[in-house]
N, CA and C of each residue as an Amber inpcrd file, in Angstrom:
protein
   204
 -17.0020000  19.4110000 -39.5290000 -17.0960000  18.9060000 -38.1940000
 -17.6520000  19.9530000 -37.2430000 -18.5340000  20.9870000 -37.8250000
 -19.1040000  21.8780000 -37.0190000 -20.0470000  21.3610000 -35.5170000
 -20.1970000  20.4310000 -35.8800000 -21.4440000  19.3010000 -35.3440000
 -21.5990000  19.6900000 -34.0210000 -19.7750000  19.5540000 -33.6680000
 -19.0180000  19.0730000 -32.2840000 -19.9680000  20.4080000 -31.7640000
 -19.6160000  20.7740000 -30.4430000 -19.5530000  21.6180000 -29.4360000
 -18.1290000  22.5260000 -29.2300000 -18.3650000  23.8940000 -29.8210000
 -16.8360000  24.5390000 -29.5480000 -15.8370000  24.4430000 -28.3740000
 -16.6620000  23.6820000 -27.0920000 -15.3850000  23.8590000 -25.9660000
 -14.6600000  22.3470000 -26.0850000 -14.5890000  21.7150000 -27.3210000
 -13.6560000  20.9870000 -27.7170000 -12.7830000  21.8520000 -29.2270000
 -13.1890000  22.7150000 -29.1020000 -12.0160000  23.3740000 -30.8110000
 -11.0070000  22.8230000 -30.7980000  -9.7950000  23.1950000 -30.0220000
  -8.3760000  22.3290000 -29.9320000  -8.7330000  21.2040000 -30.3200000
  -9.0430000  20.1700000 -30.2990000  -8.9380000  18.6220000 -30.2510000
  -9.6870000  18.6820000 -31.5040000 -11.2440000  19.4390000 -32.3790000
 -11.8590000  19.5260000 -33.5410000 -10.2470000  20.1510000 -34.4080000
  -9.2570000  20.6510000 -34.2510000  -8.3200000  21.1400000 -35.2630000
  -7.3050000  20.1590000 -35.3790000  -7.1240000  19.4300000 -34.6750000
  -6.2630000  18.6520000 -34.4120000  -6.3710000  17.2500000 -35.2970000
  -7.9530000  17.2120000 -35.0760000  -8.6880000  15.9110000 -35.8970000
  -9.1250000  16.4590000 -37.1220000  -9.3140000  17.6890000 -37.5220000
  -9.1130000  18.0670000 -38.9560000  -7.7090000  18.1130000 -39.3750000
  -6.3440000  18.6640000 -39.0420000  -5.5150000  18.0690000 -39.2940000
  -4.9940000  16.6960000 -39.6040000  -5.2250000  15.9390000 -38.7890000
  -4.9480000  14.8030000 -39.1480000  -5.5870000  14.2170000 -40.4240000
  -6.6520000  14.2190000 -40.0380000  -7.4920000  13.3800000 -41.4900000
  -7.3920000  14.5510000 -42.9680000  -7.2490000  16.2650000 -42.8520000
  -6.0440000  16.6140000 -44.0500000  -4.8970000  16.0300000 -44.4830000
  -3.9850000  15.5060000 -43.6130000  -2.9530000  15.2750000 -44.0240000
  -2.7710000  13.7400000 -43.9460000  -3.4680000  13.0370000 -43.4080000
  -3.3580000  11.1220000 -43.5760000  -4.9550000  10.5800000 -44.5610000
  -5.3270000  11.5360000 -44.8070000  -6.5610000  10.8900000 -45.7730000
  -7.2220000  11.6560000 -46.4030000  -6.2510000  12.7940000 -47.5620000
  -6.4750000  13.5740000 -48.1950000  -7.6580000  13.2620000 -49.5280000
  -7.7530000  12.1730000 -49.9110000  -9.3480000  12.0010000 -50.6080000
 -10.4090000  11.3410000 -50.4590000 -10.3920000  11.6920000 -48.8000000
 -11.5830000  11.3460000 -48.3690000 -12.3240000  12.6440000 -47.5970000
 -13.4690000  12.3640000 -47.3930000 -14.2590000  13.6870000 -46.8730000
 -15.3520000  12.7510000 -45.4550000 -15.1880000  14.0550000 -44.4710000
 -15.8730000  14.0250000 -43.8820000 -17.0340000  13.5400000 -43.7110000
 -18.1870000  12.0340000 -43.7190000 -19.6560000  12.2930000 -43.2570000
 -20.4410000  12.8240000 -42.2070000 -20.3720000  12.2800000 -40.9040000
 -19.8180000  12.0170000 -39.9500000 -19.5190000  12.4220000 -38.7290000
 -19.5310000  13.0600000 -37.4750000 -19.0920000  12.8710000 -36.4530000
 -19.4220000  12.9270000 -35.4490000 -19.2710000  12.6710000 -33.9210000
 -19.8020000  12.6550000 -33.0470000 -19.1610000  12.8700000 -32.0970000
 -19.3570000  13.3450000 -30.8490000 -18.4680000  13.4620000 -29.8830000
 -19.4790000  12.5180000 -28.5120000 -19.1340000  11.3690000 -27.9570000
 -19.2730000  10.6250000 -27.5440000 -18.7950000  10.8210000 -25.7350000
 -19.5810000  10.4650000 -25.1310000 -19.1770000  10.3950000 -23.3250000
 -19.1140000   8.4770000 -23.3100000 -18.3420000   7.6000000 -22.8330000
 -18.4450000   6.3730000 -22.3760000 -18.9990000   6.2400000 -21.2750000
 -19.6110000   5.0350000 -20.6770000 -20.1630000   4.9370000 -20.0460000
 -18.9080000   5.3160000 -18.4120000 -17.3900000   4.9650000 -18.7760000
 -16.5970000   5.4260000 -18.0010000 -16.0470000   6.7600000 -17.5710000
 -17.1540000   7.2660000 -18.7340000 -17.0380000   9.0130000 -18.4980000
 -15.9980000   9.8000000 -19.0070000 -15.3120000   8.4070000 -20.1020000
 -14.3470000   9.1500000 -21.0650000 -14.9630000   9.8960000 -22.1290000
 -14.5300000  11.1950000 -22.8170000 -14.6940000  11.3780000 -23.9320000
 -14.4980000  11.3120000 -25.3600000 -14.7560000  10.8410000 -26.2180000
 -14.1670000  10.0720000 -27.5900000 -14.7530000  10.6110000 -28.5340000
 -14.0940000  11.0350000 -29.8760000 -14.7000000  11.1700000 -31.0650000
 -15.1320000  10.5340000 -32.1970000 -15.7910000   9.9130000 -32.8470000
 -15.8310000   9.4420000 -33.9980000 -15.9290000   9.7020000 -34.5710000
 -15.3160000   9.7560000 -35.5920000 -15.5160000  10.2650000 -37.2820000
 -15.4210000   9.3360000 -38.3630000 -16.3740000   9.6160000 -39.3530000
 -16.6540000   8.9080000 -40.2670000 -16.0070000   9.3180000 -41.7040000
 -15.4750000   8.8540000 -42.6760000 -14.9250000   9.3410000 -43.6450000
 -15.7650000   8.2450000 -45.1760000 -15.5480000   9.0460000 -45.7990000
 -15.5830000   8.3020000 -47.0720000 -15.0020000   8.9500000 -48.0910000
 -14.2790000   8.1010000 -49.4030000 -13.3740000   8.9510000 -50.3060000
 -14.0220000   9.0150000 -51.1180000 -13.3280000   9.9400000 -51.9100000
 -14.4560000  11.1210000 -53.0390000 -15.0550000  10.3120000 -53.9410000
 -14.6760000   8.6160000 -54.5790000 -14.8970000   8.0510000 -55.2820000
 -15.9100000   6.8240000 -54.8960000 -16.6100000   7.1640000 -53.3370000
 -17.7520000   6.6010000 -52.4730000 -17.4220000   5.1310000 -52.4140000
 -15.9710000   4.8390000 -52.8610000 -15.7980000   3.5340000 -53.0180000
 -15.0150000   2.8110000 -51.2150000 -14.9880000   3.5460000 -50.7260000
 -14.0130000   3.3240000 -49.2920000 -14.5250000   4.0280000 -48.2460000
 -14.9440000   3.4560000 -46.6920000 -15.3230000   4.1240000 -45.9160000
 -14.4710000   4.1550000 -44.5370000 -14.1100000   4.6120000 -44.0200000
 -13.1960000   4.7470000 -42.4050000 -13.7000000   4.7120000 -41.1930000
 -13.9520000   4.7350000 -40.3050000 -13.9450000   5.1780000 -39.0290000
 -13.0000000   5.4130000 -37.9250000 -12.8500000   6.3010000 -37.9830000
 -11.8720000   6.8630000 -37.3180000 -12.0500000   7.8170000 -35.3040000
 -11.4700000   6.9840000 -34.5260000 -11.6230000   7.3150000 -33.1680000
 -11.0360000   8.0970000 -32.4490000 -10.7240000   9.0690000 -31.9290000
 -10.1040000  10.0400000 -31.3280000 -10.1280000  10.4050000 -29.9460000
  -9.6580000  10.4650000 -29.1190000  -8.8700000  10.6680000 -27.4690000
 -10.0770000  11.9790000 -27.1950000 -10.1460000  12.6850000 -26.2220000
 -10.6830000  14.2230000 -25.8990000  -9.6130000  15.0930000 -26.1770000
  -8.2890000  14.9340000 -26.8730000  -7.4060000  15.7610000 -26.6190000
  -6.8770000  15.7110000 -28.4110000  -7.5250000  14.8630000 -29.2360000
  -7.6650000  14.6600000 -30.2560000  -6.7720000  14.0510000 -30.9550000
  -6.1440000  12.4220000 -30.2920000  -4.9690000  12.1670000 -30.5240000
  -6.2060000  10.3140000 -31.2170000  -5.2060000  10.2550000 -32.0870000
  -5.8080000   9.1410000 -32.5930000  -5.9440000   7.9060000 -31.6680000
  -7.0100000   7.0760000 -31.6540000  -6.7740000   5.5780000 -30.6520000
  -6.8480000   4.2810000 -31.9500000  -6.0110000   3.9540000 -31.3430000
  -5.6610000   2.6170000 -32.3610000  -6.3440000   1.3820000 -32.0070000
């Protein structure tokens, strides 16, 4: 997830944590760091598991908290 821009790190460790520990065989494709047109900031990340059989997308807060 180098992709990002470092003056989000906190929130890039936070969202590597998570997807280590809730979707351990899947890997990274993937990501983006997104402005809305409301001037929120959001992450997306893309996953797929090691066996290319399953893909995710996964959305994240600026503070790197999952959105459901």
């Amino acid at each position: 997830m180098n992709i990002l821009k470092k003056d989000c790190q906190s929130s890039l460790e936070l969202i590597k944590t998570y997807i280590e520990n809730n979707h351990p065989t899947h890997i990274v494709t993937h990501a983006r760091k997104i402005r809305t047109k409301d001037g929120d900031v959001i992450f997306l990340v893309k996953l797929i598991s090691r066996d290319k059989e399953e893909s995710i997308v996964l959305k994240f807060d600026k503070d790197g908290s999952l959105i459901t």
